[in-house]
C-alpha positions in Angstrom: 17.6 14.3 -36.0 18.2 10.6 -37.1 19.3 9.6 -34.3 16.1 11.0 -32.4 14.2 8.9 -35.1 16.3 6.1 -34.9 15.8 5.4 -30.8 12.2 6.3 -31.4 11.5 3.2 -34.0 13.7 1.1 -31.5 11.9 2.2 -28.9 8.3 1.0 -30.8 9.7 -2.1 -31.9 11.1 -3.5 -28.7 7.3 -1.9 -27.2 5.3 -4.0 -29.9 7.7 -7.0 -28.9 7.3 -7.3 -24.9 3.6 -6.6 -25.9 3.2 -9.3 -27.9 5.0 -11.6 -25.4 3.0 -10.4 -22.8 -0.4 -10.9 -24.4 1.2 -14.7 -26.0 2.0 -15.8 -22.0 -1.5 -14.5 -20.9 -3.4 -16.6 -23.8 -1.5 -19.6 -22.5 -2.3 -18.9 -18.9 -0.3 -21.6 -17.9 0.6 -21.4 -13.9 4.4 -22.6 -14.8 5.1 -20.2 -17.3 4.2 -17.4 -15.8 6.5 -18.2 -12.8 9.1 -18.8 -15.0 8.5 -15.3 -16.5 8.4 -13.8 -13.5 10.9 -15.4 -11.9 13.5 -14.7 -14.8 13.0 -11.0 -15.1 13.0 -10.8 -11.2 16.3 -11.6 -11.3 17.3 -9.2 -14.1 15.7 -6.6 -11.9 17.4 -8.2 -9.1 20.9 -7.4 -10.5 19.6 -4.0 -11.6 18.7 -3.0 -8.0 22.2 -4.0 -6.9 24.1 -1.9 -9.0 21.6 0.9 -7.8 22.4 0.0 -4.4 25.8 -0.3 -4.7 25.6 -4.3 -3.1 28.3 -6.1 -4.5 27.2 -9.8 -2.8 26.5 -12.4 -5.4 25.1 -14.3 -1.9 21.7 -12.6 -2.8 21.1 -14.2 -5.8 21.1 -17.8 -4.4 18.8 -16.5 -1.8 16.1 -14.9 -4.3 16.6 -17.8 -6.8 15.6 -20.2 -3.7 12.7 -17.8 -2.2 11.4 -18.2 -6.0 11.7 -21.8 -6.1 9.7 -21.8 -2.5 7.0 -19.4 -4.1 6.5 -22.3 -6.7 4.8 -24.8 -4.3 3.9 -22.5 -1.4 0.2 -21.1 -2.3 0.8 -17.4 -0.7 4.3 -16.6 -1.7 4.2 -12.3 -0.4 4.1 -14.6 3.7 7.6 -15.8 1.8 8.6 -12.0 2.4 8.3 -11.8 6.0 9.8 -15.1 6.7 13.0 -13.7 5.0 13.2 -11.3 6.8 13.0 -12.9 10.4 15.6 -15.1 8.9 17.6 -12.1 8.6 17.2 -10.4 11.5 17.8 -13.6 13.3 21.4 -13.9 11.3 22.3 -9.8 12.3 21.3 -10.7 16.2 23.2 -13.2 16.6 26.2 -12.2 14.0 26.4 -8.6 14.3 27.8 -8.1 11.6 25.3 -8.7 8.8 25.1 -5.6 6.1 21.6 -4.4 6.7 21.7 -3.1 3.0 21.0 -6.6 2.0 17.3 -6.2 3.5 17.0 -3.5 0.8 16.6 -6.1 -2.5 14.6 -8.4 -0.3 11.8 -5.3 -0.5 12.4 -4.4 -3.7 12.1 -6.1 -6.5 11.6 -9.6 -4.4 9.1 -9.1 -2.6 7.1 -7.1 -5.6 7.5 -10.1 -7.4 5.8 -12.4 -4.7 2.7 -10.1 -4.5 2.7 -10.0 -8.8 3.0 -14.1 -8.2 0.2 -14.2 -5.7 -2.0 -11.9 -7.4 -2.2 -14.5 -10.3 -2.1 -17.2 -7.7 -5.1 -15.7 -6.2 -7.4 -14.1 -8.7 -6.0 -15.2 -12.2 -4.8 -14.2 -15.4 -7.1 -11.4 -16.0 -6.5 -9.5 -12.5 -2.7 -9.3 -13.7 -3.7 -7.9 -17.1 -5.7 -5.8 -15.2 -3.1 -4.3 -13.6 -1.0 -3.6 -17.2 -4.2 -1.9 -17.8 -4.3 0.3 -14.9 -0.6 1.3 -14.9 0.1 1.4 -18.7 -3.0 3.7 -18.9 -1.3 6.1 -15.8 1.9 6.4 -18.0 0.3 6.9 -21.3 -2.2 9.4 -19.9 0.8 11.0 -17.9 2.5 11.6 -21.2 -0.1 13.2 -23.3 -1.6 15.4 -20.8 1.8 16.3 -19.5 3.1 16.8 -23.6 0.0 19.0 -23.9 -1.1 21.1 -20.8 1.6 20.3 -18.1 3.0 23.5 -16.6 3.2 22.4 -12.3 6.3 20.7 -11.7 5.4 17.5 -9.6 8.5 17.2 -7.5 12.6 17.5 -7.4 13.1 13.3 -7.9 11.4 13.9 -11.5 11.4 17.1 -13.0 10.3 16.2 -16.2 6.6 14.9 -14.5 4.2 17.6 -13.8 1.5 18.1 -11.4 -1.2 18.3 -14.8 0.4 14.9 -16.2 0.5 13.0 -12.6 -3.4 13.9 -12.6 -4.4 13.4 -16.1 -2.7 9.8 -16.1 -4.3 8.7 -13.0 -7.7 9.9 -14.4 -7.1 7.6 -17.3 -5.7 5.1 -15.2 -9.1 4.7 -13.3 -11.4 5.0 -16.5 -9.7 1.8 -18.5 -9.9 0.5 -14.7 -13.5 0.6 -14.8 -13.8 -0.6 -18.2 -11.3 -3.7 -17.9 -12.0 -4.5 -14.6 -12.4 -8.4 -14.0 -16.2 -9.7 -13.5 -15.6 -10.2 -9.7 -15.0 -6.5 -9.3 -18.0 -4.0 -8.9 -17.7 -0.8 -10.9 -17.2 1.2 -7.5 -14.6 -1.0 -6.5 -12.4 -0.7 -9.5 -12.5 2.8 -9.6 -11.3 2.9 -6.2 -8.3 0.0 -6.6 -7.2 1.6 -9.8 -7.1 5.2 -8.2 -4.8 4.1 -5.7 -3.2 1.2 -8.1 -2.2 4.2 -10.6 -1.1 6.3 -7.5 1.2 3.6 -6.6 2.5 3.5 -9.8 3.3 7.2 -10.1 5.6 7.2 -7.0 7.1 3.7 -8.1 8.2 5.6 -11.0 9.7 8.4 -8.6 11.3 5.9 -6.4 13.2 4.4 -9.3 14.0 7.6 -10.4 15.4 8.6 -6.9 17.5 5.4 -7.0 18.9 5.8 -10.2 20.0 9.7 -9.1 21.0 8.7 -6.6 23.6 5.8 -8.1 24.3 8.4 -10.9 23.2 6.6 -13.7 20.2 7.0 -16.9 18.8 3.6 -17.0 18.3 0.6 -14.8 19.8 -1.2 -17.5 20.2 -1.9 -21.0 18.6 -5.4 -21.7 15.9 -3.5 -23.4 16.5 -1.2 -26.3 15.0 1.6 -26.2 13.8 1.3 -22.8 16.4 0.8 -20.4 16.4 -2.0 -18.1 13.7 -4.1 -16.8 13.2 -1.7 -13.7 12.6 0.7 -15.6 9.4 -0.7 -17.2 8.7 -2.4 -14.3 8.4 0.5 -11.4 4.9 1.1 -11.5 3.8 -2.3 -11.2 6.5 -3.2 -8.8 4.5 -0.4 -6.6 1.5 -1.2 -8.1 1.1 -5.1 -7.7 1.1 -4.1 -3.9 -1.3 -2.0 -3.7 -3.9 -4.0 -5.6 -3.3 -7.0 -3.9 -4.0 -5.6 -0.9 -7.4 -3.9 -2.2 -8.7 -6.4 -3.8 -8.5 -8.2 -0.9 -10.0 -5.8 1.3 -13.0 -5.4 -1.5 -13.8 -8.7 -2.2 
Protein backbone atom coordinates (compact mmCIF):
# COMPACT_ATOMS: atom_id res chain seq x y z
CA UNK A 1 0.00 0.00 0.00
CA UNK A 2 2.87 2.52 0.64
CA UNK A 3 4.65 1.62 -1.87
CA UNK A 4 1.52 2.19 -4.31
CA UNK A 5 1.41 5.70 -2.62
CA UNK A 6 4.93 6.19 -2.71
CA UNK A 7 5.37 5.75 -6.88
CA UNK A 8 2.10 7.68 -7.15
CA UNK A 9 3.59 11.14 -5.30
CA UNK A 10 6.81 10.39 -7.41
CA UNK A 11 4.99 10.05 -10.24
CA UNK A 12 3.13 13.75 -9.53
CA UNK A 13 6.20 15.35 -8.71
CA UNK A 14 8.46 14.41 -11.51
CA UNK A 15 4.78 15.36 -13.77
CA UNK A 16 4.54 18.90 -11.99
CA UNK A 17 8.46 19.13 -12.87
CA UNK A 18 8.73 18.36 -16.80
CA UNK A 19 5.53 20.69 -16.67
CA UNK A 20 7.01 23.39 -15.31
CA UNK A 21 10.06 23.00 -17.61
CA UNK A 22 8.00 22.70 -20.40
CA UNK A 23 5.80 25.76 -19.85
CA UNK A 24 9.46 27.86 -18.58
CA UNK A 25 11.09 26.88 -22.33
CA UNK A 26 7.78 27.94 -24.06
CA UNK A 27 7.72 31.46 -22.17
CA UNK A 28 11.30 31.95 -23.37
CA UNK A 29 10.50 30.85 -26.94
CA UNK A 30 13.87 31.19 -27.81
CA UNK A 31 14.69 29.22 -31.29
CA UNK A 32 18.19 27.92 -29.66
CA UNK A 33 16.83 26.54 -26.64
CA UNK A 34 14.28 24.67 -27.93
CA UNK A 35 16.70 22.90 -30.26
CA UNK A 36 18.82 22.29 -27.55
CA UNK A 37 15.87 20.64 -25.71
CA UNK A 38 14.90 18.75 -28.39
CA UNK A 39 17.95 17.72 -29.44
CA UNK A 40 19.03 16.46 -25.93
CA UNK A 41 16.15 14.33 -25.17
CA UNK A 42 16.27 12.96 -28.89
CA UNK A 43 19.14 11.41 -27.98
CA UNK A 44 17.94 9.93 -24.71
CA UNK A 45 15.22 8.51 -26.78
CA UNK A 46 17.79 7.67 -29.31
CA UNK A 47 19.55 5.22 -26.82
CA UNK A 48 16.22 4.09 -25.59
CA UNK A 49 15.16 2.88 -29.11
CA UNK A 50 18.41 0.98 -29.45
CA UNK A 51 18.05 -1.14 -26.59
CA UNK A 52 14.41 -1.79 -27.87
CA UNK A 53 15.92 -2.72 -31.12
CA UNK A 54 18.56 -4.63 -29.96
CA UNK A 55 21.30 -2.22 -32.11
CA UNK A 56 24.35 -2.25 -30.37
CA UNK A 57 26.35 0.51 -32.86
CA UNK A 58 27.42 3.50 -31.09
CA UNK A 59 28.02 4.75 -35.03
CA UNK A 60 24.35 6.07 -34.81
CA UNK A 61 24.83 8.50 -32.36
CA UNK A 62 27.49 10.48 -34.34
CA UNK A 63 25.18 10.34 -37.18
CA UNK A 64 21.85 11.71 -35.25
CA UNK A 65 24.05 14.20 -33.25
CA UNK A 66 25.26 15.56 -36.83
CA UNK A 67 21.69 15.29 -38.62
CA UNK A 68 20.74 17.59 -35.42
CA UNK A 69 23.46 20.02 -35.83
CA UNK A 70 22.36 20.18 -39.78
CA UNK A 71 18.62 20.80 -38.61
CA UNK A 72 20.05 23.87 -36.75
CA UNK A 73 20.79 26.01 -39.88
CA UNK A 74 18.76 24.14 -42.50
CA UNK A 75 15.15 25.83 -42.37
CA UNK A 76 13.06 22.43 -43.18
CA UNK A 77 14.91 19.81 -41.11
CA UNK A 78 11.91 16.56 -41.71
CA UNK A 79 13.85 16.97 -45.96
CA UNK A 80 16.92 16.10 -43.43
CA UNK A 81 15.07 12.61 -43.17
CA UNK A 82 14.98 11.60 -46.66
CA UNK A 83 18.47 12.68 -47.39
CA UNK A 84 19.58 10.13 -44.73
CA UNK A 85 18.21 7.82 -46.04
CA UNK A 86 19.51 7.94 -49.77
CA UNK A 87 22.74 8.23 -47.93
CA UNK A 88 21.99 4.97 -46.69
CA UNK A 89 20.76 3.17 -49.29
CA UNK A 90 23.57 4.48 -51.39
CA UNK A 91 26.17 2.88 -48.53
CA UNK A 92 24.00 -0.79 -48.55
CA UNK A 93 24.24 -0.77 -52.68
CA UNK A 94 27.34 -0.37 -52.92
CA UNK A 95 28.57 -2.27 -49.57
CA UNK A 96 26.24 -4.96 -49.15
CA UNK A 97 26.66 -5.34 -46.16
CA UNK A 98 25.10 -2.52 -44.25
CA UNK A 99 22.56 -3.69 -41.30
CA UNK A 100 19.29 -2.52 -42.56
CA UNK A 101 18.19 -2.35 -38.78
CA UNK A 102 20.00 0.86 -38.58
CA UNK A 103 17.32 2.56 -40.99
CA UNK A 104 14.97 1.71 -37.99
CA UNK A 105 16.20 4.76 -35.41
CA UNK A 106 16.56 6.97 -38.40
CA UNK A 107 12.48 6.73 -38.50
CA UNK A 108 11.96 6.64 -35.06
CA UNK A 109 12.75 8.89 -32.77
CA UNK A 110 14.95 11.01 -35.50
CA UNK A 111 12.97 11.82 -37.78
CA UNK A 112 9.98 12.58 -35.10
CA UNK A 113 12.19 14.98 -33.80
CA UNK A 114 12.80 16.89 -37.23
CA UNK A 115 9.03 17.27 -37.81
CA UNK A 116 8.58 18.44 -33.80
CA UNK A 117 11.71 20.92 -34.93
CA UNK A 118 9.98 22.10 -38.01
CA UNK A 119 6.70 22.39 -36.64
CA UNK A 120 8.20 25.21 -34.32
CA UNK A 121 10.38 26.24 -37.26
CA UNK A 122 7.24 26.76 -39.20
CA UNK A 123 4.34 27.87 -37.16
CA UNK A 124 5.82 28.69 -33.68
CA UNK A 125 5.70 28.21 -30.14
CA UNK A 126 2.03 27.95 -29.72
CA UNK A 127 1.49 25.20 -32.60
CA UNK A 128 3.89 22.94 -30.42
CA UNK A 129 1.90 23.64 -27.17
CA UNK A 130 -0.81 22.94 -29.22
CA UNK A 131 0.11 19.72 -29.82
CA UNK A 132 0.83 18.91 -25.66
CA UNK A 133 -2.61 20.01 -25.74
CA UNK A 134 -4.07 17.70 -28.19
CA UNK A 135 -2.16 14.56 -26.99
CA UNK A 136 -2.06 15.20 -23.23
CA UNK A 137 -5.81 15.71 -23.40
CA UNK A 138 -6.05 11.97 -25.53
CA UNK A 139 -4.20 10.35 -22.61
CA UNK A 140 -5.96 12.03 -19.80
CA UNK A 141 -9.33 11.54 -21.39
CA UNK A 142 -8.13 7.82 -22.23
CA UNK A 143 -7.66 7.34 -18.50
CA UNK A 144 -10.79 8.46 -16.91
CA UNK A 145 -13.15 7.23 -19.37
CA UNK A 146 -11.30 3.91 -19.54
CA UNK A 147 -11.08 3.98 -15.22
CA UNK A 148 -14.84 4.56 -15.38
CA UNK A 149 -16.82 2.86 -18.32
CA UNK A 150 -14.16 0.89 -20.24
CA UNK A 151 -15.25 -2.72 -20.78
CA UNK A 152 -14.00 -3.32 -25.01
CA UNK A 153 -10.54 -4.37 -25.03
CA UNK A 154 -8.84 -2.23 -27.83
CA UNK A 155 -6.26 -4.64 -29.00
CA UNK A 156 -3.51 -7.53 -28.02
CA UNK A 157 -0.31 -4.83 -28.05
CA UNK A 158 -2.21 -3.01 -24.97
CA UNK A 159 -4.59 -4.83 -23.04
CA UNK A 160 -4.92 -2.51 -20.42
CA UNK A 161 -6.56 0.29 -23.26
CA UNK A 162 -10.06 -0.16 -24.09
CA UNK A 163 -12.17 0.48 -27.00
CA UNK A 164 -14.50 3.14 -24.51
CA UNK A 165 -11.09 4.85 -23.31
CA UNK A 166 -9.42 5.04 -26.99
CA UNK A 167 -12.76 7.00 -27.91
CA UNK A 168 -13.45 9.05 -24.87
CA UNK A 169 -9.69 10.44 -25.05
CA UNK A 170 -9.79 11.25 -28.55
CA UNK A 171 -13.13 13.13 -27.93
CA UNK A 172 -11.39 15.17 -25.44
CA UNK A 173 -8.45 15.40 -27.45
CA UNK A 174 -10.44 17.34 -30.20
CA UNK A 175 -12.53 19.55 -27.77
CA UNK A 176 -9.21 21.21 -25.92
CA UNK A 177 -8.16 21.12 -29.79
CA UNK A 178 -10.83 23.46 -30.64
CA UNK A 179 -10.49 25.52 -27.62
CA UNK A 180 -6.46 25.94 -27.78
CA UNK A 181 -6.17 25.97 -31.21
CA UNK A 182 -3.68 28.74 -32.53
CA UNK A 183 -5.34 32.00 -34.23
CA UNK A 184 -4.31 30.82 -37.74
CA UNK A 185 -6.44 27.76 -37.39
CA UNK A 186 -10.29 27.76 -38.16
CA UNK A 187 -12.43 25.99 -35.71
CA UNK A 188 -13.26 23.23 -38.39
CA UNK A 189 -9.84 22.79 -39.04
CA UNK A 190 -8.73 22.05 -35.62
CA UNK A 191 -11.19 19.75 -34.97
CA UNK A 192 -10.12 17.84 -37.81
CA UNK A 193 -6.08 18.01 -37.18
CA UNK A 194 -6.64 17.16 -33.58
CA UNK A 195 -8.97 14.07 -34.43
CA UNK A 196 -6.33 12.63 -36.36
CA UNK A 197 -3.39 14.32 -34.18
CA UNK A 198 -4.96 12.33 -31.07
CA UNK A 199 -5.44 9.22 -33.33
CA UNK A 200 -1.83 9.28 -34.00
CA UNK A 201 -1.09 9.52 -30.66
CA UNK A 202 -3.17 6.50 -29.61
CA UNK A 203 -1.27 4.04 -31.90
CA UNK A 204 2.16 5.85 -31.01
CA UNK A 205 1.40 4.60 -27.68
CA UNK A 206 0.66 1.06 -29.11
CA UNK A 207 3.76 1.10 -31.17
CA UNK A 208 5.95 1.70 -28.17
CA UNK A 209 4.16 -0.72 -26.31
CA UNK A 210 4.75 -3.34 -29.17
CA UNK A 211 8.42 -2.48 -29.06
CA UNK A 212 8.90 -2.67 -25.54
CA UNK A 213 7.04 -6.42 -25.72
CA UNK A 214 8.65 -7.16 -27.91
CA UNK A 215 12.41 -6.40 -26.25
CA UNK A 216 10.85 -7.88 -23.04
CA UNK A 217 11.15 -4.97 -20.92
CA UNK A 218 8.48 -2.38 -18.60
CA UNK A 219 9.89 0.94 -19.49
CA UNK A 220 11.78 2.73 -22.23
CA UNK A 221 13.91 3.78 -19.49
CA UNK A 222 14.40 5.08 -16.18
CA UNK A 223 15.64 8.76 -16.51
CA UNK A 224 12.21 9.71 -15.28
CA UNK A 225 10.85 8.58 -12.03
CA UNK A 226 7.77 7.58 -12.04
CA UNK A 227 7.45 7.57 -15.69
CA UNK A 228 9.85 5.48 -17.37
CA UNK A 229 11.96 6.74 -19.99
CA UNK A 230 11.64 9.54 -22.27
CA UNK A 231 9.85 7.24 -24.95
CA UNK A 232 7.65 6.60 -22.88
CA UNK A 233 6.17 10.12 -22.49
CA UNK A 234 7.10 10.90 -25.66
CA UNK A 235 5.08 8.20 -28.08
CA UNK A 236 2.21 10.12 -28.81
CA UNK A 237 3.79 13.11 -29.93
CA UNK A 238 6.51 11.26 -31.66
CA UNK A 239 3.34 9.93 -33.80
CA UNK A 240 1.63 12.94 -33.30
CA UNK A 241 4.12 15.80 -34.48
CA UNK A 242 3.73 13.95 -37.92
CA UNK A 243 0.54 13.94 -38.38
CA UNK A 244 -0.04 17.58 -37.56
CA UNK A 245 2.59 18.80 -39.47
CA UNK A 246 1.38 17.41 -42.31
CA UNK A 247 -2.30 18.85 -41.72
CA UNK A 248 -1.60 21.88 -40.90
CA UNK A 249 0.02 22.14 -43.95
CA UNK A 250 -2.56 20.79 -46.02
CA UNK A 251 -5.17 23.26 -44.07
CA UNK A 252 -3.52 26.34 -44.21
Amino acid sequence: MFDIINQSSTRIKTGLVLICGLLLIGFIDSFSLTWLFLGFTMMIALYEALNLFKIDDSNIYIYGLLIWLVAYFYPNPQDLVFVVGVIFGSILAYTKNLDKKLFLPLMYPIASYLFLLDLYISYGMKVLLWLLVIVAGADIGAYFVGKSKGKTSFCPTSPNKTLEGVAGGIITAAILGMIFAPNIIGSFSALIISLFVATASVFGDLFESYLKREAGVKDSGDILPGHGGVLDRTDGYLFGSIIMLVLIRLFI
